[in-house]
DSSP file (Angstrom, degrees, kcal/mol; ACC not computed):
  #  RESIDUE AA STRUCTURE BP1 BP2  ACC     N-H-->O    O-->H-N    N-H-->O    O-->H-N    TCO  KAPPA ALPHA  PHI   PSI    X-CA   Y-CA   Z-CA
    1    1 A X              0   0    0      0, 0.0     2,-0.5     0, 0.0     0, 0.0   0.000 360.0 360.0 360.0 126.5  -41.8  -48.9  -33.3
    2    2 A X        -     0   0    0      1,-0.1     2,-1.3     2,-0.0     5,-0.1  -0.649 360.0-111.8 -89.3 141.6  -45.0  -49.6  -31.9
    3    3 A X    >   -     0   0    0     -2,-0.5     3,-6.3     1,-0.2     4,-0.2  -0.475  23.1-174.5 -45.0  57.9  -47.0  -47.8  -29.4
    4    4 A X  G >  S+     0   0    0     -2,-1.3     3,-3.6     1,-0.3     7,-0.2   0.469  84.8  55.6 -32.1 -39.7  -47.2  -49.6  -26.4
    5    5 A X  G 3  S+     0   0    0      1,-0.4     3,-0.4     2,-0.2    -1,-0.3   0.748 113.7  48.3 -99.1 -24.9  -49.8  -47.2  -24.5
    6    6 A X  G <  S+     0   0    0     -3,-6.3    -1,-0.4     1,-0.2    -2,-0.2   0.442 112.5  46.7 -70.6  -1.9  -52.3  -47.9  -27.9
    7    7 A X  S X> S+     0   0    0     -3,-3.6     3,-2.8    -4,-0.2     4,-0.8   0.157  72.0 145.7-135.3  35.7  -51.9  -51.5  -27.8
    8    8 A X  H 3> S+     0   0    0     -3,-0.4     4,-0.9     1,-0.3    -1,-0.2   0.370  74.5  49.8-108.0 -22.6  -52.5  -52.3  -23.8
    9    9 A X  H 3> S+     0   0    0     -3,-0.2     4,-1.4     2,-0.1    -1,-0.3   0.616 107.4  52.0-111.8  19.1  -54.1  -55.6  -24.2
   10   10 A X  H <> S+     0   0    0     -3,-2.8     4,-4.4    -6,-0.2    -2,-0.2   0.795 111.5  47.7 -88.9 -24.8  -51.4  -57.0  -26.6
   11   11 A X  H  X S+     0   0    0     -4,-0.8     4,-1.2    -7,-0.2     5,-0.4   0.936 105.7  57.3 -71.3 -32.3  -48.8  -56.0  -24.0
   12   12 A X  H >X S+     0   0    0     -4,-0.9     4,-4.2     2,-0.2     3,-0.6   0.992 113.9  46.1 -42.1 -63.8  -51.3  -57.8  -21.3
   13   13 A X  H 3X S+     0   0    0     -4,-1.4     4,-3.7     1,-0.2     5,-0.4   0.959 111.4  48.5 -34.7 -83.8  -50.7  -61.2  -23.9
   14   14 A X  H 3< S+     0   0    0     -4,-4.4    -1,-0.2     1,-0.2    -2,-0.2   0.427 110.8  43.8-103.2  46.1  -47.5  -60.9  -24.3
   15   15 A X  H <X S+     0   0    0     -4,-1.2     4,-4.0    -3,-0.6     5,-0.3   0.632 111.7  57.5 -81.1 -63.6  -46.4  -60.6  -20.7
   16   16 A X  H  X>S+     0   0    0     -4,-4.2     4,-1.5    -5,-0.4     5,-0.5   0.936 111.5  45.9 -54.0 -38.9  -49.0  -63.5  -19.8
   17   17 A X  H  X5S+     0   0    0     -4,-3.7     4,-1.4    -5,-0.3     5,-0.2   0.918 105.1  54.5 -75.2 -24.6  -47.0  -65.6  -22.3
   18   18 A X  H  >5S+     0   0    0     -5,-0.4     4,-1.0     2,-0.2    -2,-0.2   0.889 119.2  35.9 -85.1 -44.7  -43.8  -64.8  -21.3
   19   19 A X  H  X5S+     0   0    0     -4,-4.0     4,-1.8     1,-0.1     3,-0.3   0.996 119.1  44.3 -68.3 -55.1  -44.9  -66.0  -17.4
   20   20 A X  H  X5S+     0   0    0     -4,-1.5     4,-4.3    -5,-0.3     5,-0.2   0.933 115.2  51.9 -42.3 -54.2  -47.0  -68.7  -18.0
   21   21 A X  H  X<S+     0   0    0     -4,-1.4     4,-5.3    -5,-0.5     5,-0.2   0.951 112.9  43.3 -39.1 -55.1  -44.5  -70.1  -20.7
   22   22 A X  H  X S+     0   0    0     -4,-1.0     4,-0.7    -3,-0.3    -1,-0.3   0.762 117.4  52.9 -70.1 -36.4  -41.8  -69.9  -18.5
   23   23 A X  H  X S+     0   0    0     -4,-1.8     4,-3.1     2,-0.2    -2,-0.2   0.888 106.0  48.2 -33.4 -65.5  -44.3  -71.5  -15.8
   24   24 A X  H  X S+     0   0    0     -4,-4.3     4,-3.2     2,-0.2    -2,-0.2   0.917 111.0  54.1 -91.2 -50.5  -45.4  -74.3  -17.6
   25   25 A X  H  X S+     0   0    0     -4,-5.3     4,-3.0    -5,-0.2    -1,-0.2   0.838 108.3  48.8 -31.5 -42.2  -41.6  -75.1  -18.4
   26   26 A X  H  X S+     0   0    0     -4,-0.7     4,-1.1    -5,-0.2    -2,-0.2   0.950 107.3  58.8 -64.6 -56.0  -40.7  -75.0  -14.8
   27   27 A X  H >X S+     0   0    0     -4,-3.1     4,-1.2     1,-0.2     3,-0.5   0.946 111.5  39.8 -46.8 -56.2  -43.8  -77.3  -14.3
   28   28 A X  H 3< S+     0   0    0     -4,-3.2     3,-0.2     1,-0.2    -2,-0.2   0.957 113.6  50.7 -67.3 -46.7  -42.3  -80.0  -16.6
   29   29 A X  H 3< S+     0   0    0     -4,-3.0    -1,-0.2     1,-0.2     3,-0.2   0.410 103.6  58.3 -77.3  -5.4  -38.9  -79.8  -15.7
   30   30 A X  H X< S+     0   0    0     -4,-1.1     3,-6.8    -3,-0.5    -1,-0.2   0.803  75.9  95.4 -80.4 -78.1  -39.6  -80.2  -12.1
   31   31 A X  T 3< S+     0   0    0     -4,-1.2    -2,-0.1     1,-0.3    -1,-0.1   0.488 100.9  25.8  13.4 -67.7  -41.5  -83.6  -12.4
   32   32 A X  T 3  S+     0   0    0     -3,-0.2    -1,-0.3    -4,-0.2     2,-0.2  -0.371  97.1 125.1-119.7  43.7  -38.1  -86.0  -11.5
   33   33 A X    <   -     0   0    0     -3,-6.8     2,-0.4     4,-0.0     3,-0.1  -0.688  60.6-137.3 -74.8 159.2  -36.6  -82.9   -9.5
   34   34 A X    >   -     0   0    0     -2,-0.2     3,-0.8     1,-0.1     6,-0.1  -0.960   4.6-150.2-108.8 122.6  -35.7  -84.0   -5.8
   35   35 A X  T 3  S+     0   0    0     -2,-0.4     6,-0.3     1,-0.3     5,-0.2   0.990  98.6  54.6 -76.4 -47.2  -36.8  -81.4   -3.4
   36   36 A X  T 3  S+     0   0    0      4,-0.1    -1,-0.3    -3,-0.1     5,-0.1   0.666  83.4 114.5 -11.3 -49.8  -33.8  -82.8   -1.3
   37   37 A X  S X> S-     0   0    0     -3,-0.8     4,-9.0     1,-0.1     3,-0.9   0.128  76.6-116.7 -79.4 164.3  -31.0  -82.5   -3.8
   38   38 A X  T 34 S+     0   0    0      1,-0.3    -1,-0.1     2,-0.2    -2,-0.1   0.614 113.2  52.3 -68.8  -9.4  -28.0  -80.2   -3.6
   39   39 A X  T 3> S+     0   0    0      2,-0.1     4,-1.0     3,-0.1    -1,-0.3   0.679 104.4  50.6-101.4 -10.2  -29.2  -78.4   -6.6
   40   40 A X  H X> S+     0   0    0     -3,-0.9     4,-0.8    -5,-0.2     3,-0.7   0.874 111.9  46.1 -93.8 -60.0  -32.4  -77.7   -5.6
   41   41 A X  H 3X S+     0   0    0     -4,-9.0     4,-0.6    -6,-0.3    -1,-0.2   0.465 107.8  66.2 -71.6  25.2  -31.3  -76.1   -2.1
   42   42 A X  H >> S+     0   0    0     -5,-0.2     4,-3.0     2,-0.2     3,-1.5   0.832 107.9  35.6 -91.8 -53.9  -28.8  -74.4   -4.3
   43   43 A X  H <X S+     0   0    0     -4,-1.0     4,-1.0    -3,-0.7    -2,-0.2   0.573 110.7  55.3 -73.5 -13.3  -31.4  -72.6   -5.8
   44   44 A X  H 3X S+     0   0    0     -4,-0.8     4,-1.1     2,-0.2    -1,-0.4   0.716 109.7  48.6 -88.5 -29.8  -33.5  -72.1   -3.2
   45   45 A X  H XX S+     0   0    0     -3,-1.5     4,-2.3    -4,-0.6     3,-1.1   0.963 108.7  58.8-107.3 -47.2  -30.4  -70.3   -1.0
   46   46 A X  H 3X S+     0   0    0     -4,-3.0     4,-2.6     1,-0.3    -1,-0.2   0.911 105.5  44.6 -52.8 -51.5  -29.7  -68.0   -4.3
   47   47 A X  H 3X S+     0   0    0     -4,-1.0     4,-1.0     2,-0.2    -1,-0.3   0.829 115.9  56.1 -81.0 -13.5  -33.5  -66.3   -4.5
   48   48 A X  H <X S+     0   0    0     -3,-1.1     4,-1.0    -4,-1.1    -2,-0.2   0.999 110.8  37.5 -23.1 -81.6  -33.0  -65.9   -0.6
   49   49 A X  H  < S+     0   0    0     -4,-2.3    -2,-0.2     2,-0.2    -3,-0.2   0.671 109.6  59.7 -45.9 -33.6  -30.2  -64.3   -1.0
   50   50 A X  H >X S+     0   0    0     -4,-2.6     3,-3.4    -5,-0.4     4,-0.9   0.921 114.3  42.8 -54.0-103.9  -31.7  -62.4   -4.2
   51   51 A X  H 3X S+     0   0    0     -4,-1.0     4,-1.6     1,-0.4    -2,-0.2   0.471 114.3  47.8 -22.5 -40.8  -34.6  -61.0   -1.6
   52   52 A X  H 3< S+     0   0    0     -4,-1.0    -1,-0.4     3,-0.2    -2,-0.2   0.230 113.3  46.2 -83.2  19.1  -32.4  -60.2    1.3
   53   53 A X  H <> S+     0   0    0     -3,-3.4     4,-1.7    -5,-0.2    -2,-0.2   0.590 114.8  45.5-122.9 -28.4  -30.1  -58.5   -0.7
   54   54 A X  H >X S+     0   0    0     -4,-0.9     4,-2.4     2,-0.2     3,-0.6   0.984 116.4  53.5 -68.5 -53.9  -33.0  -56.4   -2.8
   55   55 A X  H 3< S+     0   0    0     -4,-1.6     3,-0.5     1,-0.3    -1,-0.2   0.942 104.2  50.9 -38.8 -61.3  -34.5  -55.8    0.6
   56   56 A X  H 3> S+     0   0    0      1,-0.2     4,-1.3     2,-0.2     3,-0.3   0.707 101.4  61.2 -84.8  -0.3  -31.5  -54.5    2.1
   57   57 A X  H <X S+     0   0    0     -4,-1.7     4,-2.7    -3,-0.6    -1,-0.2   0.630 101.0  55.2 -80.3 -15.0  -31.0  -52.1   -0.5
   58   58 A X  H  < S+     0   0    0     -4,-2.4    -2,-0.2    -3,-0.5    -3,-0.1   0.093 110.2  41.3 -70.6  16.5  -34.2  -50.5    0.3
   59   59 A X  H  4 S+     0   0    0     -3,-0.3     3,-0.4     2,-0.1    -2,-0.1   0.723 130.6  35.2-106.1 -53.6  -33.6  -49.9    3.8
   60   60 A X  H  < S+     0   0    0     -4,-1.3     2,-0.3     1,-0.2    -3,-0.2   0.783 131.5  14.0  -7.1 -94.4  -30.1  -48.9    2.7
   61   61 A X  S  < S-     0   0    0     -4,-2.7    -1,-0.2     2,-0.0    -2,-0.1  -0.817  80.8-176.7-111.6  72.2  -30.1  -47.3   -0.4
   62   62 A X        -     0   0    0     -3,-0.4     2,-0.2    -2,-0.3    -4,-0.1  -0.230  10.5-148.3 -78.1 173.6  -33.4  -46.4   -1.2
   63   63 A X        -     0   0    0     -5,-0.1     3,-0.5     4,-0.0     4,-0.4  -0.812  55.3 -14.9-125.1 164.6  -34.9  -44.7   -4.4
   64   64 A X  S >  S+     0   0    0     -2,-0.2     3,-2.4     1,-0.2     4,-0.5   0.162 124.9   1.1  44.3-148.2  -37.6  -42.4   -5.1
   65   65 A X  G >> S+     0   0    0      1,-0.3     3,-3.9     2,-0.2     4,-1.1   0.891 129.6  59.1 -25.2 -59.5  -40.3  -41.9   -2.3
   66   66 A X  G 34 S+     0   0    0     -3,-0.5    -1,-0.3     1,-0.3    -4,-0.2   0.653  88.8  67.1 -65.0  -3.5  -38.6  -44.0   -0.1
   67   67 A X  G <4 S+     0   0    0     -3,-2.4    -1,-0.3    -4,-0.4    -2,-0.2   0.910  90.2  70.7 -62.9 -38.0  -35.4  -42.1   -0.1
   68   68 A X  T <4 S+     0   0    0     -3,-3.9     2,-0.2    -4,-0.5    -2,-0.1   0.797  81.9  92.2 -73.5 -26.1  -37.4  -39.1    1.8
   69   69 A X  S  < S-     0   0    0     -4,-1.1     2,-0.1     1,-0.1    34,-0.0  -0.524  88.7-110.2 -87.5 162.8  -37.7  -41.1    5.0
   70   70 A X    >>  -     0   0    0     -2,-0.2     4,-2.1     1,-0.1     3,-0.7  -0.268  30.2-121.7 -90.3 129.9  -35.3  -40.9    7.8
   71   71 A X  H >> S+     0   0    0      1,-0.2     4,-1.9     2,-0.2     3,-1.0   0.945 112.4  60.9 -54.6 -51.5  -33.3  -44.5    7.9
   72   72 A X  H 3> S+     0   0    0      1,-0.3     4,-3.3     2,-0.2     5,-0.3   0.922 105.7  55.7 -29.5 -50.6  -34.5  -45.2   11.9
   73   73 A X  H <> S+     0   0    0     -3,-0.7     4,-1.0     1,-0.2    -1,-0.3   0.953 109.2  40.7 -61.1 -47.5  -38.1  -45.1   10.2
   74   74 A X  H <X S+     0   0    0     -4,-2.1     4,-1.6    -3,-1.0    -1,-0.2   0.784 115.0  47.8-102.1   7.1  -37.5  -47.4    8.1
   75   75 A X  H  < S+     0   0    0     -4,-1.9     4,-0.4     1,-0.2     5,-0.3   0.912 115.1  53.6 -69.5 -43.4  -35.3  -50.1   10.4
   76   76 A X  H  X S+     0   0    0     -4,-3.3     4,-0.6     1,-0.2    -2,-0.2   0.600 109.0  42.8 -83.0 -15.1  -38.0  -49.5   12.6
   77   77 A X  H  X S+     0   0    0     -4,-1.0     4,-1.1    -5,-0.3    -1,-0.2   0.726 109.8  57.9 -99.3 -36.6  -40.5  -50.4   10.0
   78   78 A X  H  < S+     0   0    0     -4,-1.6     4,-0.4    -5,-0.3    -2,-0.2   0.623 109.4  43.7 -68.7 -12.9  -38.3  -53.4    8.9
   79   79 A X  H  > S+     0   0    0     -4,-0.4     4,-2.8     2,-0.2    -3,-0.1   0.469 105.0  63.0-105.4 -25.5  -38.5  -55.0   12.6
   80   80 A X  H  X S+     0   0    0     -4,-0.6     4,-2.0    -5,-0.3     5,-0.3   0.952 110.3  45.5 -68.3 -43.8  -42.4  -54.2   12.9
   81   81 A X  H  < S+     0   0    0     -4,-1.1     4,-0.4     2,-0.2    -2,-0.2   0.884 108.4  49.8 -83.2 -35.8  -42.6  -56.7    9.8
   82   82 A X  H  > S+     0   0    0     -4,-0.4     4,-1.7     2,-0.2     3,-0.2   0.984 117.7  44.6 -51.8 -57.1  -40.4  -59.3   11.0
   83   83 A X  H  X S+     0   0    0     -4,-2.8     4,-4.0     1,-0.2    -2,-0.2   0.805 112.3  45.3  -3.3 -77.3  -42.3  -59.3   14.0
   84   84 A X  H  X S+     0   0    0     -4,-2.0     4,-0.7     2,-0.2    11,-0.5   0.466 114.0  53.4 -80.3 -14.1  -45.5  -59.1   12.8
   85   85 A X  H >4 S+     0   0    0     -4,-0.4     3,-1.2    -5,-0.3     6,-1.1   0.953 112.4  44.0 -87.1 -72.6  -44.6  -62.0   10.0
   86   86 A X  H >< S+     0   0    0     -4,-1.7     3,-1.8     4,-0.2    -2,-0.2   0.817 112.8  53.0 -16.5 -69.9  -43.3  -64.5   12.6
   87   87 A X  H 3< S+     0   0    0     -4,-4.0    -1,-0.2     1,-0.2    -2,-0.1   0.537 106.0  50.5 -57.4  -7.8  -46.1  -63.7   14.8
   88   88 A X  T << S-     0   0    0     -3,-1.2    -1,-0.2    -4,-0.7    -2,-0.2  -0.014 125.0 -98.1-108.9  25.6  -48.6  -64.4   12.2
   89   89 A X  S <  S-     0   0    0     -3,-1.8    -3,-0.2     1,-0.2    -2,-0.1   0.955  81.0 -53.3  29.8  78.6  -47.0  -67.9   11.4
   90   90 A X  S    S+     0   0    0      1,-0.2    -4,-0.2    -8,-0.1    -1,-0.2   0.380  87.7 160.0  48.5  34.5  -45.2  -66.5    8.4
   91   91 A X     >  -     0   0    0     -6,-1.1     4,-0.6    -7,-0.3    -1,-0.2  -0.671  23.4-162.9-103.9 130.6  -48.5  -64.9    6.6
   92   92 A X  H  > S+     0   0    0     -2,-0.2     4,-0.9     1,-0.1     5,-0.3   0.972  79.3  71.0 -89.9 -53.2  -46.8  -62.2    4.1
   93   93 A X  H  > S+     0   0    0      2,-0.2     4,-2.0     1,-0.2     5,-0.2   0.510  94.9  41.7 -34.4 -56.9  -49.9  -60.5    3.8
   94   94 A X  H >>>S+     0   0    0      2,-0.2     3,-1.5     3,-0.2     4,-1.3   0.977 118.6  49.9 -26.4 -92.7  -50.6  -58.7    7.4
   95   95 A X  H 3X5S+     0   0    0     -4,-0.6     4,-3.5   -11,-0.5     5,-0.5   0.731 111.2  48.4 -31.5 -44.8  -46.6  -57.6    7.6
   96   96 A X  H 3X5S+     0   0    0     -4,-0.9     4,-0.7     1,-0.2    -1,-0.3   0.872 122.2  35.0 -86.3 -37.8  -46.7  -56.0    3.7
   97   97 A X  H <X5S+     0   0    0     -4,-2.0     4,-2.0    -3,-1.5    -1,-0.2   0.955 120.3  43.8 -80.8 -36.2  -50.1  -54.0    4.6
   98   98 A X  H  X5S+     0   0    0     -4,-1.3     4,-3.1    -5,-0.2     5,-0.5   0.996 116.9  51.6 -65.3 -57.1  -49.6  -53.0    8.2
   99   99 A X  H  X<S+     0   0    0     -4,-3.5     4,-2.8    -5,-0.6     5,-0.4   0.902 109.9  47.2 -31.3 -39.3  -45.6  -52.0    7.0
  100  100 A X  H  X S+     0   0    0     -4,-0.7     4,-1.6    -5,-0.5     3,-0.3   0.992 119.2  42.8 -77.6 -65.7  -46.9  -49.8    4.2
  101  101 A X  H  X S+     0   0    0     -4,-2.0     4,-1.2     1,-0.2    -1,-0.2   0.860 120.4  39.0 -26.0 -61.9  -49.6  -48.1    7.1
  102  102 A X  H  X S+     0   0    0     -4,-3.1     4,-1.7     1,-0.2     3,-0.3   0.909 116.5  54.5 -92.0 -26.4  -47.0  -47.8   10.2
  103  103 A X  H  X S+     0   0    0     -4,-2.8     4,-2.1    -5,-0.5    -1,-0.2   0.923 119.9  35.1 -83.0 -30.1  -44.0  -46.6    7.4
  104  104 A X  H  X S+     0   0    0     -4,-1.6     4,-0.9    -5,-0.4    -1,-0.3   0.771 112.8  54.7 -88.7 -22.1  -46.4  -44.0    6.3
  105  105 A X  H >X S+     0   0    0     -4,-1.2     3,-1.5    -3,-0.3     4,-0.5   1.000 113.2  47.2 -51.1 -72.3  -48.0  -43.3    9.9
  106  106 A X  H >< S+     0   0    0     -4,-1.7     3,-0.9     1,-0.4    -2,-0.2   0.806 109.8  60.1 -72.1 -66.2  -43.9  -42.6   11.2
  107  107 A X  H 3< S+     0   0    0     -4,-2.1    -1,-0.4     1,-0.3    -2,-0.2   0.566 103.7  41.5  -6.5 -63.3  -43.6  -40.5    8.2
  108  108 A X  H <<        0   0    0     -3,-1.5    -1,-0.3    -4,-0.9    -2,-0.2   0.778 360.0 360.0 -62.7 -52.6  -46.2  -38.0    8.9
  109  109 A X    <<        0   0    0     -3,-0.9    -1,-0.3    -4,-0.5    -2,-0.2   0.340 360.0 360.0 -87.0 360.0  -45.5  -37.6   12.2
């Protein structure tokens, strides 16, 4: 077996091939896709769902760190983001640094 933690820029390779590949597939097959079609919003409602459902098993059911805060903290930390997402015409960036700040603020205190 090889020794991933010696070989750090072959796992960097083949990780970059394995997205890109998979990328560049997506890219061709796409071409004479219809953004329109009933397969397309199919797929789009399925990684929604994927995201709210991952999402709501971390307010839920969290693991690790996030387990130690109190569920109110982190509802309250989930509604600061919606907020804050919406009000910054839908820019993920702001909500995902400010969350990570106020979830750790409410923590402490």
């Amino acid at each position: 077996m090889i020794e991933f933690a010696n070989n750090i820029p072959l796992v960097i390779l083949v990780t970059a091939i394995a997205t890109y590949s998979s990328r560049l597939l997506g890219f061709l097959s796409s071409k004479n896709m219809d953004v329109k079609s009933k397969i397309f919003q199919w797929f789009n409602c399925v990684a929604y769902s994927i995201l709210a459902a991952l999402t709501a098993r971390m307010i839920i059911f969290p693991a690790g760190v996030l387990a130690e805060s109190d569920i109110l903290i982190r509802i309250i930390v989930l509604l600061f983001a919606i907020i804050l997402f919406f009000s910054t015409k839908k820019n993920l960036v702001y909500p995902t640094i400010l969350s990570a700040i106020v979830l750790s603020l409410l923590n402490n205190y």
